[in-house]
C-alpha positions as CSV (number, residue, x, y, z in Angstrom):
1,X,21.0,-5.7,-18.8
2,X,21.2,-6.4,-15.0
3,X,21.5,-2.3,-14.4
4,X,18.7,-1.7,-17.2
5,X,16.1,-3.9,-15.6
6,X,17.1,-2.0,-11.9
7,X,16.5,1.5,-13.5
8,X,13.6,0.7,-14.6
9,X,12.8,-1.1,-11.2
10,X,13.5,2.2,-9.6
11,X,10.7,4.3,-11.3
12,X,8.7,2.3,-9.2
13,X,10.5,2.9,-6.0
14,X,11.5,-0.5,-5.6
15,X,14.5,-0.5,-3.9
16,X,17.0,-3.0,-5.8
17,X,20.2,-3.3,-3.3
18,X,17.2,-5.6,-1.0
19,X,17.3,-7.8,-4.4
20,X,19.5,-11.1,-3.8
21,X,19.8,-12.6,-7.5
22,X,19.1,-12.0,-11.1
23,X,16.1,-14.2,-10.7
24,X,14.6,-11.7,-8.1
25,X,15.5,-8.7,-10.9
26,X,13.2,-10.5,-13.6
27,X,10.5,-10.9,-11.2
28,X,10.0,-7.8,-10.1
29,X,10.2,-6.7,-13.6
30,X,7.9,-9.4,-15.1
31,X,5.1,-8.0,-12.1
32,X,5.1,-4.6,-13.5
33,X,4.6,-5.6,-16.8
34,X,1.9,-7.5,-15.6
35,X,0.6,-4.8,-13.4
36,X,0.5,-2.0,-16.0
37,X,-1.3,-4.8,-18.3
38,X,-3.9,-5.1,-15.2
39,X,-4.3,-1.1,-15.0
40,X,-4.0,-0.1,-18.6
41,X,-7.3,-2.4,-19.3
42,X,-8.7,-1.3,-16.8
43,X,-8.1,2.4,-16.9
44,X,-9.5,1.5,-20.7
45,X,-12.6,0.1,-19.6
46,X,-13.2,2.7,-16.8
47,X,-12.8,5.3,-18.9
48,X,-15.5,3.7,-21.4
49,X,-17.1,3.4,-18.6
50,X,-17.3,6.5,-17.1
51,X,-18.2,7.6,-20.7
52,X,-15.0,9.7,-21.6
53,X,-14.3,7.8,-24.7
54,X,-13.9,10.4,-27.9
55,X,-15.0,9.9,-31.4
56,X,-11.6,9.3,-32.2
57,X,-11.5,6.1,-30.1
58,X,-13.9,4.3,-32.8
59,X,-12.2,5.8,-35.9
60,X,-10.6,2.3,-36.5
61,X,-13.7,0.5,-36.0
62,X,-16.1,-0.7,-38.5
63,X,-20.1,0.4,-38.7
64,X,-21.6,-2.6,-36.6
65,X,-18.7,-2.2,-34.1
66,X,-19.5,1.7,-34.0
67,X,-23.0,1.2,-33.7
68,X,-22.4,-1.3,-30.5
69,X,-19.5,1.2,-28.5
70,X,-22.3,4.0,-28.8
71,X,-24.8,1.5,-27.8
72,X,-23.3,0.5,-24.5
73,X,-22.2,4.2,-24.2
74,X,-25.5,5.6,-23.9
75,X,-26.9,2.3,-21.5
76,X,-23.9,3.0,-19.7
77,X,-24.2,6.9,-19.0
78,X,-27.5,6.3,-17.8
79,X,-25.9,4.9,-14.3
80,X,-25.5,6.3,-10.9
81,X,-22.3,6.6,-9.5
82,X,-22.2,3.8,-7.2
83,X,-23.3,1.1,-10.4
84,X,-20.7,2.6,-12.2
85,X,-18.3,2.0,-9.5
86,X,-19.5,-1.6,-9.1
87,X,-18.8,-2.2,-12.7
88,X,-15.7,-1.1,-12.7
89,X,-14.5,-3.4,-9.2
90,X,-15.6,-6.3,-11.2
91,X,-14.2,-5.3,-14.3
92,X,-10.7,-4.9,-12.2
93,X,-11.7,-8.3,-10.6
94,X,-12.4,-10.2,-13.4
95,X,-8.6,-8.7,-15.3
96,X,-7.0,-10.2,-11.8
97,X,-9.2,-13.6,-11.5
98,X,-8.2,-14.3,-15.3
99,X,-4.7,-13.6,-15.0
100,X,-4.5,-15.5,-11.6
101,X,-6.4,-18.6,-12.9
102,X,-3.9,-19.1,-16.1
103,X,-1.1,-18.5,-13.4
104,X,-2.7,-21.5,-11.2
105,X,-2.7,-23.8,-14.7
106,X,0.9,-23.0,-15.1
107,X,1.8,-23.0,-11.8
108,X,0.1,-26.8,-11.3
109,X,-0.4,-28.0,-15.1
110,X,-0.5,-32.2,-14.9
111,X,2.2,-32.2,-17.5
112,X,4.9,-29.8,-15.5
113,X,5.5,-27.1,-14.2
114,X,6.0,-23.7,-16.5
115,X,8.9,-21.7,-15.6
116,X,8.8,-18.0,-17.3
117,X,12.7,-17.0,-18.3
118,X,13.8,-13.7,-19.3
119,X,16.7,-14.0,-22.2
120,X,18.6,-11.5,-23.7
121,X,18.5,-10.9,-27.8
122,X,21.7,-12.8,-27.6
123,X,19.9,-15.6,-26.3
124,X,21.9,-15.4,-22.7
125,X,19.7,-16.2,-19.9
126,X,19.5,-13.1,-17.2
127,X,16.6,-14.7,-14.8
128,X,13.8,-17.0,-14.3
129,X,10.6,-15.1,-13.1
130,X,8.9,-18.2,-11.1
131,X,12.5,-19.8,-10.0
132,X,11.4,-20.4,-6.1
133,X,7.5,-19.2,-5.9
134,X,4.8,-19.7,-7.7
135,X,3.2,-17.3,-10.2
136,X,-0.3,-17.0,-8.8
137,X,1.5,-16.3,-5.6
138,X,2.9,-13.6,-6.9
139,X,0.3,-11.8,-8.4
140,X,-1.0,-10.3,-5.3
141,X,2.4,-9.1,-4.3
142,X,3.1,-7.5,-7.6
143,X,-0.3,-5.7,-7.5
144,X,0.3,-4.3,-4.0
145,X,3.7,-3.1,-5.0
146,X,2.5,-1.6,-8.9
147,X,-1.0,-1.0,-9.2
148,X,-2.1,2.6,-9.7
149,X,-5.6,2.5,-9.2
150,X,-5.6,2.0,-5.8
C-alpha cells in the first residue's frame, strides 16, 4: 500500500524519499484529499458563479430547486467582475474556515484528542494522519502544497 499512496503522492510532485515514516505517507495523502475537497467545491461554486452552469446541471433537481438555481443565476450574472471575484474569495474562505474550525474541535476537543488512522481493507494499520502535529496546523501546509486555484 506504502508504494500506492507514494505514486499517487508523486502526481503531485511531492517528493516521497524526503518522507521519514508511514505516518508522514498518510498525511500527505489525507491533505490532498482534503485539498481536492477544498477546490472541487469551490471550482463548483465558482463556476455557478461565474454562470457556466448548463441545463444539465439541474436535471436531477426538483421544480422549487430549479426555480431557485435559475434565480440566483440570473442575480448573479448581473455582477461586475470584481463582486464576482469577492464572492468567490469568501466562498474559498468560508470552505477553509469550516474545515479549519472542525480541525481546531478535534484537535482540542475536552474529551481527547482525535487521531485520524488510515487502515487497510484487512484492517492493518499503515499510518496515523495527526501522529505528531495537529490537524488545523496542517491545513495550511496541505493547501500550499495542493491547491489548484491559486
Amino acid at each position: 500500500m506504502k508504494n500506492e499512496i507514494a505514486s499517487y503522492l508523486e502526481e503531485y510532485n511531492i517528493n516521497t524519499d524526503v518522507l521519514k515514516d508511514d505516518n508522514e505517507y498518510v498525511n500527505m495523502f489525507f491533505g490532498t484529499l482534503v485539498s481536492q475537497s477544498i477546490d472541487y467545491w469551490f471550482n463548483n461554486s465558482s463556476k455557478f458563479i461565474e454562470n457556466n452552469e448548463t441545463e444539465e446541471t439541474f436535471s436531477q433537481l426538483n421544480d422549487d430547486k430549479k426555480r431557485m438555481y435559475k434565480n440566483n443565476m440570473e442575480i448573479l450574472s448581473q455582477l461586475n467582475i470584481d463582486t464576482k471575484e469577492i464572492i468567490k474569495q469568501l466562498v474559498k474562505e468560508s470552505i477553509e474556515g469550516a474545515l479549519f474550525s472542525l480541525f481546531v474541535k478535534m484537535d482540542q476537543s475536552p474529551y481527547g484528542k482525535f487521531k485520524i488512522i488510515l487502515e487497510s481493507e484487512n484492517g492493518k494499520k499503515l499510518g496515523i494522519v495527526n501522529n505528531k502535529i495537529d490537524l488545523h496546523e496542517e491545513l495550511f501546509k496541505w493547501r500550499y502544497l495542493f491547491n489548484k486555484n491559486d
